[in-house]
GUVORO-287530 format. One record per residue (C-alpha): x, y, z. Coordinates in steps of 0.1 Angstrom, whole numbers. Last residue first. Layout:
<pts>
{{X Y Z}}
...
</pts>
This chain:
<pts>
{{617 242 -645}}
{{595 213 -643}}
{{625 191 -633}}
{{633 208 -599}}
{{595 209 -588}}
{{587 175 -602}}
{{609 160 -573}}
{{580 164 -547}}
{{575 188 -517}}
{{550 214 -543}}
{{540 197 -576}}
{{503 191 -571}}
{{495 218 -545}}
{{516 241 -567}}
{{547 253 -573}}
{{570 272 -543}}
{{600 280 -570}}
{{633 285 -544}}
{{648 317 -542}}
{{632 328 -507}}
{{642 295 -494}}
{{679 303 -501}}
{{697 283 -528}}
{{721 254 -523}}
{{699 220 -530}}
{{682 242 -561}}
{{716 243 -575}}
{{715 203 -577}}
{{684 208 -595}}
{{695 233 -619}}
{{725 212 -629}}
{{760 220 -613}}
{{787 247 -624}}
{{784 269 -590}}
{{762 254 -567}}
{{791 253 -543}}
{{803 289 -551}}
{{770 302 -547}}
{{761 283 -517}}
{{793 301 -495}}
{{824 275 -488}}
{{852 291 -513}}
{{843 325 -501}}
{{843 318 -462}}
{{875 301 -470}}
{{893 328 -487}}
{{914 342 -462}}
{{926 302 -453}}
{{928 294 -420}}
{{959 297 -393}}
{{951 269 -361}}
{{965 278 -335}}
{{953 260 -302}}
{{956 282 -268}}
{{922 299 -273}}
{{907 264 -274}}
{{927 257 -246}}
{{917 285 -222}}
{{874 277 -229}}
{{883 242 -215}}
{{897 254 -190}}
{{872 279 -181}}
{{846 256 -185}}
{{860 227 -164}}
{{867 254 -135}}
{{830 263 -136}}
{{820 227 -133}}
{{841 223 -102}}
{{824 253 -87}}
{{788 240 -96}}
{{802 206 -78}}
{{817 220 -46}}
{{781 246 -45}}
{{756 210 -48}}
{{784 194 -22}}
{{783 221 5}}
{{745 221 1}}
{{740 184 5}}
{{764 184 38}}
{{741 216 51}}
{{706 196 48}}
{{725 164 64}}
{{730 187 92}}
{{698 199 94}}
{{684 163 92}}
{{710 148 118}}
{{702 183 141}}
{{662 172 136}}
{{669 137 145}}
{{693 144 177}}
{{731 136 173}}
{{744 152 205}}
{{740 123 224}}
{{714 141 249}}
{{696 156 219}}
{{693 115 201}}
{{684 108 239}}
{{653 131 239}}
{{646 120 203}}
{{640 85 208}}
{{621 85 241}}
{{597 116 222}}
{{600 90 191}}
{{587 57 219}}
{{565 80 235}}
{{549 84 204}}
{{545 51 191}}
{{531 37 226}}
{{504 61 222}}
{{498 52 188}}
{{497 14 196}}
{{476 21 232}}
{{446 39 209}}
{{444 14 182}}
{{440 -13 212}}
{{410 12 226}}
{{397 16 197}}
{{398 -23 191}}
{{382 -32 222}}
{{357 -6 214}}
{{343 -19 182}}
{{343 -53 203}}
{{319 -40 227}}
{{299 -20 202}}
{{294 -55 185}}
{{283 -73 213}}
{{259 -46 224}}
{{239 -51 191}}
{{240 -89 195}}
{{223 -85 228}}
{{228 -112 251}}
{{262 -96 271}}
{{280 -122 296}}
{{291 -88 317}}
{{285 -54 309}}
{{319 -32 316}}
{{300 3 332}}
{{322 33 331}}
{{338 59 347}}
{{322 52 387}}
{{335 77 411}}
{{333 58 445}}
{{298 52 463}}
{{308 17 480}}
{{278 -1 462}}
{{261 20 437}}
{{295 33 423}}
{{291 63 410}}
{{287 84 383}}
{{261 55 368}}
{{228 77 369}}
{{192 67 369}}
{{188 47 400}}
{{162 23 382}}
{{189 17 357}}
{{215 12 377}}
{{195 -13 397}}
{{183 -26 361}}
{{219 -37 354}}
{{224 -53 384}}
{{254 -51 403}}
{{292 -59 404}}
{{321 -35 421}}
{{351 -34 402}}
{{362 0 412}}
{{375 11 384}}
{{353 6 364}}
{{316 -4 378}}
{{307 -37 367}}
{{274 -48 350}}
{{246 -78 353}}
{{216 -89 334}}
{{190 -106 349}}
{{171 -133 322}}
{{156 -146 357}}
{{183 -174 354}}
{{213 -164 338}}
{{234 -166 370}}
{{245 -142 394}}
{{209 -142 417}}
{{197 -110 424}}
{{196 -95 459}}
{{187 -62 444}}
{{212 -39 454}}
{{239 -66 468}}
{{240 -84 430}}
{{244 -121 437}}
{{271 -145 440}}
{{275 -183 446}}
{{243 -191 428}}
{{215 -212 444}}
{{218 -252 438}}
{{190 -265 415}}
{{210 -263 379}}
{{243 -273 395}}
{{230 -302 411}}
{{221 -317 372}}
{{253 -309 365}}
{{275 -323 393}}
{{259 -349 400}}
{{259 -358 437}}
{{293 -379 452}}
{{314 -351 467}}
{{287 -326 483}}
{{277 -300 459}}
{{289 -270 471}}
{{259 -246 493}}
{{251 -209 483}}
{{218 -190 508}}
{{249 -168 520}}
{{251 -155 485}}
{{290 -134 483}}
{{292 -100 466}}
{{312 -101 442}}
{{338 -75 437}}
{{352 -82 406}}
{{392 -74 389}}
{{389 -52 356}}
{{407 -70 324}}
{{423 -54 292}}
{{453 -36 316}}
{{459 -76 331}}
{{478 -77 296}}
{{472 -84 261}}
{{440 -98 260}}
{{423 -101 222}}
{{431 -135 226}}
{{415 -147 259}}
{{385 -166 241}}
{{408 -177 215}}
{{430 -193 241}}
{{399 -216 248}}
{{396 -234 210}}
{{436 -234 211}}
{{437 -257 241}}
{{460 -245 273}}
{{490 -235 283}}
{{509 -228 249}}
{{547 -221 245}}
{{560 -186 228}}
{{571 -173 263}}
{{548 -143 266}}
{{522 -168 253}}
{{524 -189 280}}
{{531 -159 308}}
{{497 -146 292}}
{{479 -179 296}}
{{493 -182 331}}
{{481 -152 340}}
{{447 -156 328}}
{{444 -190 346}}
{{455 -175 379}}
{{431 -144 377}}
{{396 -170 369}}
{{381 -155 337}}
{{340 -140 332}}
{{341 -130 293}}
{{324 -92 295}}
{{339 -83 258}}
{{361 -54 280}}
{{369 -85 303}}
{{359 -97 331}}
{{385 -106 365}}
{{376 -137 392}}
{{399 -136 422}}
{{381 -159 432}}
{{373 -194 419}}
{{351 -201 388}}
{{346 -238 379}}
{{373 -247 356}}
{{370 -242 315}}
{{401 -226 318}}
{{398 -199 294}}
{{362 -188 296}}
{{361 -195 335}}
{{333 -215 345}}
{{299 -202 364}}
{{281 -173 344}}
{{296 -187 307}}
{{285 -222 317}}
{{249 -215 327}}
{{241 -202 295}}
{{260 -232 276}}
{{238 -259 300}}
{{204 -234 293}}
{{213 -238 256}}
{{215 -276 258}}
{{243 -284 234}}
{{236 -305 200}}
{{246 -333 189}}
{{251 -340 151}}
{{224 -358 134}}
{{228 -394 124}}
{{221 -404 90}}
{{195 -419 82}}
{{185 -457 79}}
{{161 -465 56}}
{{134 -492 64}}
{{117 -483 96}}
{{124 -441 88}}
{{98 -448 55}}
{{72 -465 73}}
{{62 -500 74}}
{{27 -511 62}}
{{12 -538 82}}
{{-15 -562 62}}
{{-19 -591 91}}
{{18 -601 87}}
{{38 -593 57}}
{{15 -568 39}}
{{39 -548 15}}
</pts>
């Protein structure tokens, strides 16, 4: 192992291994979800609208996703429609109010746009606070619904109520949290997104019956008037049928009366179990008598053939 002036080569100098996968600079993907839209993957432009997961969406881009889909043909890569997919209409989206950074300057047409990206100042901050809009400072940031107004989490926080609007003072109903961290929050968020699509389904269900049944009543042939109606055809045929059976019976009954037939006087005679049995062996007599006639035996001889031969 010497070769030249007793060097020993290491392990990674003589086996090549296998190349690891690349991975994405965290503080590039945090950045990313604060200044690019989720679907588009374009810079963010106003009007930008969040979602109820807090995804950050240019308008136009969402709109022409849901015309896309709308029309069965795709506008954009399937790894970015997923983003948008749990977005059924501009209802699931609240339009921002961002409040603009006068200290914010574009990158001029020939710098890099990443590495200028990380030193530039935000385009938006929060209006209470004069935080920046962008994961630096580990600030978190929420909208007010309806309004769309954007601040600082801790502003609301440090105010102690969220009934209104911190910035033009309207009634605030909830706060959407934008670009959550928390895993815990993440989950709630979702849990409601799908309440609130549960919600929609059975709302829509029962407008679409009330919708149903108010022109069934204007036609005349309403659902509970079909069933009623239905109720009184089954009736009408249950009493048509008992009647018909009736008739059946009585006819039946009126020919059997009608047939004459003239019998023998002595037929009951001739066909009673004494004049059967009459000249046969004990055992064939046995077949004819009355239970109260017959010889019970014993346990040994009782159901068996040893009862008519014992005798």
């Amino acid at each position: 192992m010497g070769n030249d002036g007793g060097s020993i080569p290491k392990r990674h100098e003589l086996v090549t291994l296998k190349a690891k996968g690349e991975r994405a600079d965290k503080t590039q993907v945090s950045a990313a979800v604060w200044t690019t839209c989720a679907l588009s993957l374009e810079p963010l432009e106003p009007p930008v609208v969040v979602c109820r997961l807090g995804r950050l969406f240019n308008k136009a881009a969402l709109l022409e996703a849901l015309v896309a889909r709308t029309s069965g043909s795709s506008s954009s890569e399937a790894s970015s429609e997923a983003a948008a997919e749990h977005i059924a209409s501009l209802r699931d989206v609240l339009t921002l109010r961002l409040a603009p950074n006068a200290a914010f300057e574009r990158a001029p047409p020939g710098a890099a746009k990443d590495a200028y990206a990380g030193a530039r100042a935000s385009r938006w901050l929060c209006p209470v606070t004069l935080k920046e809009f962008s994961p630096r400072g580990n600030t978190q940031f929420a909208a007010a619904f309806p309004c769309g107004c954007v601040v600082a989490r801790e502003a609301v926080a440090k105010v102690g109520t969220a009934s209104e609007c911190l910035v033009c003072g309207k009634e605030c109903e909830a706060l959407w949290f934008i670009n959550p961290s928390s895993t815990e929050e993440i989950e709630r968020m979702k849990v409601d997104v799908e309440t609130t699509r549960i919600a929609r389904l059975e709302a829509a269900a029962i407008k679409k019956a009330a919708k149903k049944e108010k022109k069934g009543e204007k036609d005349g042939t309403s659902t509970t008037g079909k069933k009623r109606k239905d109720h009184l055809d089954s009736s009408e045929h249950d009493d048509a049928k008992s009647k018909a059976k009736k008739q059946a019976t009585a006819a039946t009954s009126s020919a059997r009366a009608n047939i004459g037939i003239t019998l023998p006087s002595d037929l009951e005679s001739r066909t009673s179990s004494a004049s059967l049995s009459e000249g046969h062996s004990d055992a064939i007599k046995s077949l004819y008598a009355k239970n109260k006639d017959k010889p019970k035996g014993n346990y040994l001889t009782m159901g068996t053939f040893n009862r008519y031969t014992s005798f």
